[in-house]
N, C-alpha and C positions, 0 to 999 in steps of 0.2 A: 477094333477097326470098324469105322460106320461104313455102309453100304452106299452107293449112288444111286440115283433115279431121275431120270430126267422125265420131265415134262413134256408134253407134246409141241408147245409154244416154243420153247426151249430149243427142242431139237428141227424144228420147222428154222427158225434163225440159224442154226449152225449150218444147215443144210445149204444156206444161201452165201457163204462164207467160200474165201479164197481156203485152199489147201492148210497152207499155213496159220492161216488164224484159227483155223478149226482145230488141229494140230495143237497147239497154241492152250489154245481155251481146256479143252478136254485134258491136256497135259497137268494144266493147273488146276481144272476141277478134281482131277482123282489123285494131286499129288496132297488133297488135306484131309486123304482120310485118316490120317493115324492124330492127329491134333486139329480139326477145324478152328478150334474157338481162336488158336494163335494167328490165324487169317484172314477172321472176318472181322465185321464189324454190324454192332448194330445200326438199324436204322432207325431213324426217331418217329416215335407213335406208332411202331411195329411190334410185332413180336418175330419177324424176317433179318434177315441179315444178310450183306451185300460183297461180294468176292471181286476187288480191283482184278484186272488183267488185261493189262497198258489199259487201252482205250476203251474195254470193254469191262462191262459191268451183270455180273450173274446174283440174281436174287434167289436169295436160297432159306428153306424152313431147315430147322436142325432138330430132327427127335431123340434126344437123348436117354430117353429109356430103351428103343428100339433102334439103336445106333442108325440111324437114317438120315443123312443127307438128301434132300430135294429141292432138285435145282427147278424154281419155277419160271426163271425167265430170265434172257441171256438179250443183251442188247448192246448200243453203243452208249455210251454214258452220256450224252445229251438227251436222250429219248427214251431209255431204259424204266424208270420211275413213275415215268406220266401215265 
């Protein structure tokens, strides 16, 4: 099972988030820890990989020797990338 770590950018967006969405988000980030790879996706000209959840978009590094998920950045999916 990998670990979670959120980011300080990360948790500063959730932080501004209704109940539910937060609720939401954090549900779905900690529900990939036993298989991430079956949930992400890479992204092109990365080495990051990006978690759908509805409207929102969490950018995450995956270290697989040190089972580490790191969620660096949690946004809406229009502005989440840029």
């Amino acid at each position: 099972m990998y670990s979670i770590e959120i980011e300080q950018d990360a948790e500063k967006f959730l932080k501004k988030l209704l109940v539910r969405d937060y609720d939401l988000i954090l549900k779905k980030i900690f529900s990939i820890r036993e298989n991430p790879f079956h949930f992400l996706k890479k992204l092109q000209g990365s080495k990051l990989w990006r978690l759908r959840i509805k409207d929102y978009r969490a950018v995450i590094d995956v270290i697989v020797l040190g089972k580490r998920i790191i969620v660096l950045r949690i946004g809406h999916r229009k502005n989440v990338y840029g």
